[in-house]
C-alpha positions in Angstrom: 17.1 -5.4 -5.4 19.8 -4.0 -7.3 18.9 0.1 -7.3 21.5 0.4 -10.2 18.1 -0.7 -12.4 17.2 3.4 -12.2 20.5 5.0 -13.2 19.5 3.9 -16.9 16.2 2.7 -17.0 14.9 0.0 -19.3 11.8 -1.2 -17.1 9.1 -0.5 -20.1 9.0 -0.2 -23.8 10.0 3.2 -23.7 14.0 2.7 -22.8 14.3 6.1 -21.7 17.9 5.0 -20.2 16.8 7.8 -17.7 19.2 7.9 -14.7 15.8 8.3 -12.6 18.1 9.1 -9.6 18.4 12.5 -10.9 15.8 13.2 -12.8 12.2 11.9 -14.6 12.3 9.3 -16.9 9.2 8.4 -19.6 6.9 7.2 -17.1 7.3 11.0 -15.2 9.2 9.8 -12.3 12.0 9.5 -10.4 13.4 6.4 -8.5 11.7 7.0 -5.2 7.8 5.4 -5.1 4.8 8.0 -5.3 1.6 6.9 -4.9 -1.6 8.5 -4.4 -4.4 6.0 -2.8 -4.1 2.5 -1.1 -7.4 1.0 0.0 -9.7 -1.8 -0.1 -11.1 -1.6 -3.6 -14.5 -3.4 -4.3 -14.6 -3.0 -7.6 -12.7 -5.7 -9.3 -13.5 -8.7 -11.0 -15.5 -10.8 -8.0 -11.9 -13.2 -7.9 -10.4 -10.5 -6.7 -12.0 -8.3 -4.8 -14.1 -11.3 -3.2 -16.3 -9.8 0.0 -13.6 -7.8 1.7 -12.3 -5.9 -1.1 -8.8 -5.8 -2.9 -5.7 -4.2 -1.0 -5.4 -1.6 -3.9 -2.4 0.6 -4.3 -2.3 3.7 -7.1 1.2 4.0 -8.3 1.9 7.9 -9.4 3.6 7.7 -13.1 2.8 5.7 -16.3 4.7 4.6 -19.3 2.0 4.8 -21.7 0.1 7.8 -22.6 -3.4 7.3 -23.1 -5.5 10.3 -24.2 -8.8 8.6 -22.6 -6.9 7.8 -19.0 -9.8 7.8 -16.1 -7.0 8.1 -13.7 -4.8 10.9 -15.6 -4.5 12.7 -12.4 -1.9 10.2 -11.2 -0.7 8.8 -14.6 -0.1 12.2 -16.4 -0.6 14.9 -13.7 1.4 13.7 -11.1 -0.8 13.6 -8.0 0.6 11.2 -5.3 2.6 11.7 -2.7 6.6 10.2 -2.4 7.3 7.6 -0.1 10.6 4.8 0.8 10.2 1.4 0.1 9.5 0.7 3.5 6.6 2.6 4.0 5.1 0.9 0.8 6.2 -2.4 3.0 4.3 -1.3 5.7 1.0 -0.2 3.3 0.7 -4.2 1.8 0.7 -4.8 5.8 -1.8 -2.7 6.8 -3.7 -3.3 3.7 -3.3 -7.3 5.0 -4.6 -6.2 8.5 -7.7 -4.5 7.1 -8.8 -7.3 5.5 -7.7 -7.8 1.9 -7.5 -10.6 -0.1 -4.9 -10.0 -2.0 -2.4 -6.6 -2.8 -3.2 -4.9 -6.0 -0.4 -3.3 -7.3 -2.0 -0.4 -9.7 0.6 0.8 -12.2 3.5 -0.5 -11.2 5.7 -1.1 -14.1 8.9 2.0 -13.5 8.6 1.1 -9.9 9.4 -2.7 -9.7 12.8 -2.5 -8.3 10.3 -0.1 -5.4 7.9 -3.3 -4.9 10.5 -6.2 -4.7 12.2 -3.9 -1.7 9.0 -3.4 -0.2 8.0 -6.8 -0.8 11.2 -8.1 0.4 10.7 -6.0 3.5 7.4 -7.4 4.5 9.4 -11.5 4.5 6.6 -14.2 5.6 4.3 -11.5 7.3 2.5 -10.9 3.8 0.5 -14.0 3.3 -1.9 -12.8 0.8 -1.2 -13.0 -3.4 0.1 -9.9 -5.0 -1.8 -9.1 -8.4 0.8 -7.1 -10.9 -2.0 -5.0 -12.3 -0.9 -3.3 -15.9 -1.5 -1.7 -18.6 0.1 -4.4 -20.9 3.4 -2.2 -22.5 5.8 -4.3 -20.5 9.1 -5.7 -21.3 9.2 -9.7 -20.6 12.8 -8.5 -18.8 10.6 -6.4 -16.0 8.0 -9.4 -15.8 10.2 -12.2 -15.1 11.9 -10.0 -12.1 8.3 -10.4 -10.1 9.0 -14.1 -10.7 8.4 -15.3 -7.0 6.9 -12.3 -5.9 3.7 -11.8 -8.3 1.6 -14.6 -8.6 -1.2 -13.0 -9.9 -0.9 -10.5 -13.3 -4.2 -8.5 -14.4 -2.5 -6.8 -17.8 -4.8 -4.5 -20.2 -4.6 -5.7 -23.9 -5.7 -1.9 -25.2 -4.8 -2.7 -29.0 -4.0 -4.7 -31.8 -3.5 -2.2 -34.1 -0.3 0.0 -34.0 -2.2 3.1 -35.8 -4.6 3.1 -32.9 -1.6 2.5 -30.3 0.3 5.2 -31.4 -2.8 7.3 -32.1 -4.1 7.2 -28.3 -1.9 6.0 -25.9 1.8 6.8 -28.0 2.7 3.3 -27.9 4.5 1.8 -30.9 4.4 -1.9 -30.7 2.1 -2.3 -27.9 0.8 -5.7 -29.3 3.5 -7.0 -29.6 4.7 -6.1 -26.2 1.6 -7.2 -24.9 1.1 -10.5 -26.2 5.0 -11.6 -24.9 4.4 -10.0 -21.5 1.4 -12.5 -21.6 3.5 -14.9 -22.4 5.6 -14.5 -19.9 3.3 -14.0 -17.3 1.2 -17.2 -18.1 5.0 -19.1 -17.2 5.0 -17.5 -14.2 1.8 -17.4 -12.7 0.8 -21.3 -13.8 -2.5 -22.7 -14.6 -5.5 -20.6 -12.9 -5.9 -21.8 -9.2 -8.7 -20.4 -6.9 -9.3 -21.1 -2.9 -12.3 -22.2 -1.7 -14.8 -19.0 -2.1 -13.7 -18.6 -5.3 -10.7 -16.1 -4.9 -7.9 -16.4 -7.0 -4.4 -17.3 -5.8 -2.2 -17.9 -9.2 -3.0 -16.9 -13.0 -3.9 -14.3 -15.4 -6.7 -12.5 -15.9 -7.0 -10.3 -19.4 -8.6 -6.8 -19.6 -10.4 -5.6 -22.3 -11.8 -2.3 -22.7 -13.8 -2.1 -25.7 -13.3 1.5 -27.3 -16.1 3.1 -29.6 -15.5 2.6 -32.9 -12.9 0.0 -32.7 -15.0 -3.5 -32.1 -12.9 -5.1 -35.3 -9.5 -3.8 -33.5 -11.3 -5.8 -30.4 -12.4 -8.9 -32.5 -8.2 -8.9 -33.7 -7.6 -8.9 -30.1 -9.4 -11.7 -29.1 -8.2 -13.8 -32.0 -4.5 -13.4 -30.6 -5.3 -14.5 -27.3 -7.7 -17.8 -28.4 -4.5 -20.1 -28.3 -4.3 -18.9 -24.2 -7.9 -19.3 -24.0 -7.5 -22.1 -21.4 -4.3 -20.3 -19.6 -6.3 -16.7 -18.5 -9.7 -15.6 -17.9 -10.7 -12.7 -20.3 -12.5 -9.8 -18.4 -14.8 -7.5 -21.6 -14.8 -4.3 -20.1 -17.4 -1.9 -21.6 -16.9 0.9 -19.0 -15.4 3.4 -21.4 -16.4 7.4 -20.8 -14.9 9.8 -22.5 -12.3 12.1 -20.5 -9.4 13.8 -20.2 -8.2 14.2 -23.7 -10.2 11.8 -25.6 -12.6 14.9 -26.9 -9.7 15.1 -29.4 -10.4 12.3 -31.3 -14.3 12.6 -32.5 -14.2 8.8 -32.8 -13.3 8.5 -28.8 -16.0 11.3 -27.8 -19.3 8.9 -27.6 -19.9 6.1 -25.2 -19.5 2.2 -26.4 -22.5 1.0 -28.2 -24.6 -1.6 -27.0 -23.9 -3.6 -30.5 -20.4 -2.7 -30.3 -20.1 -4.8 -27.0 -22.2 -7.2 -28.2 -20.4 -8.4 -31.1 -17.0 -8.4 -29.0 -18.6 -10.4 -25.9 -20.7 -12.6 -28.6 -16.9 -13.4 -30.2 -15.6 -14.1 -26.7 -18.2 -17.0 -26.1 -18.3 -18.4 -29.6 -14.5 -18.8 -28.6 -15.3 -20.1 -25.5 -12.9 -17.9 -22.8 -13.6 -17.8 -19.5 -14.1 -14.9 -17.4 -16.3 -11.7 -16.7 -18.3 -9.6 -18.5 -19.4 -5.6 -17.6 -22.8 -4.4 -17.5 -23.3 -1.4 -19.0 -24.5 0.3 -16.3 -20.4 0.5 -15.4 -19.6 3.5 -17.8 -19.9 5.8 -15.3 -17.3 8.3 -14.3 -18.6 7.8 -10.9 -16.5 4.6 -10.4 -13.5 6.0 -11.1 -11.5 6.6 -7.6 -10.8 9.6 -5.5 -6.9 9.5 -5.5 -6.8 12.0 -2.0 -3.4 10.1 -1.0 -5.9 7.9 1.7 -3.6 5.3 3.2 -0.6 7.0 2.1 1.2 8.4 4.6 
């Protein structure tokens, strides 16, 4: 892929126009991949992580800014180690040879251009799907270069209100980013198809984490994505712990409430989407990774 993409980077919302060959843009990188864990992750939605686990790599860098970020090490404080496209190549391979059902790309949105190399690298001896996994502040323009390459996308939908985007994560527009990168994806990805144990091999599966406090913000949410109801699976996520910087916002400093999840996963089946729901035995800091650069270098 054309590497002129980082000299003025426009790969998320932000438009930095960063010329990320000499120096950070938004995001907090540069144009060569960091990364800080690639392993077989077990903890994804059971069409994804199946019985072997997901080939799961942690991308160093972010373009949004979430004050409640389990994995701010690698999102805001940089831990991860660089590496060339190559190497990232080689990774999805080894990841393939240990078993994986698919490659999870964590994070990946300011190092596409990174991916398609590595992707490209890899030719007919990757076999397995490759999930874009997000956190929904995408540019269509970003998406629809994975055309051929993602057929998989597992995108966050954090908010529909902008007061609460730009409150916590610094994102102006983020619906509206979000619901045309889900768009988007939808068109590429096709109608939901699964193999036969029940792993997925096209489509789009929606993330939802239900934040304390904001269960009408949720309810919104899921009224915006009822006309795609038969195009994604929904996954209700009600894993939220407070951390990192969410003590700064008294609203954000208590766990979900069990009625709080309630009403958002009793919305969800009055609408009638498909997917997963979390038990609330998930909000746990516990399941939140060890990123100690493990299948890195």
């Amino acid at each position: 892929m054309n590497d002129d993409i980082m000299r003025s980077c426009t790969l998320c919302p932000r438009m930095c126009r960063a010329d990320r060959t000499t120096r950070h843009g938004f995001c907090g990188e540069g144009s060569m991949v960091r990364a800080a864990k690639a392993y077989l992750h077990k903890w994804e939605e059971p069409c994804i992580s199946g019985t072997n686990g997901s080939g799961t790599v942690f991308f160093t860098g972010c373009p949004l800014r979430c004050c409640f970020c389990q994995n701010h090490e690698i999102s805001s404080a940089g831990k991860g180690a660089p590496i060339t496209d190559e190497r990232l190549g080689e990774i999805f391979l080894e990841l393939q040879t240990q078993g994986a059902h698919n490659i999870n790309l964590v994070t990946g949105t300011h190092f596409v251009p990174n991916i398609i190399n590595a992707l490209d690298s890899c030719g007919d001896r990757l076999n397995i799907p490759v999930a874009f996994n997000c956190g929904g502040y995408e540019r269509t323009e970003t998406i629809e270069l994975l055309r051929g390459y993602c057929s998989v996308f597992m995108p966050d939908f954090k908010y529909c209100s902008d007061e609460a985007a730009v409150k916590y994560s610094s994102a102006p527009g983020y619906a509206e980013y979000c619901i045309r990168a889900i768009e988007k994806m939808i068109a590429i990805a096709g109608s939901l198809r699964f193999d036969e144990n029940g792993l997925m091999q096209s489509g789009v599966i929606v993330r939802h984490l239900v934040l304390p406090g904001h269960y009408r913000d949720s309810l919104k949410i899921l009224d915006m994505l009822s006309e795609y109801k038969n195009d994604i699976m929904l996954s209700l996520m009600c894993q939220y712990t407070p951390c990192f910087r969410a003590y700064e916002h008294k609203e954000l400093s208590r766990r979900v409430f069990t009625y709080e999840y309630e009403k958002v996963r009793s919305a969800a089946a009055d609408i009638g989407f498909q997917g997963y729901e979390q038990e609330r035995s998930s909000a746990q800091a516990v399941y939140t990774p060890l990123f100690d650069l493990s299948g890195i270098l």
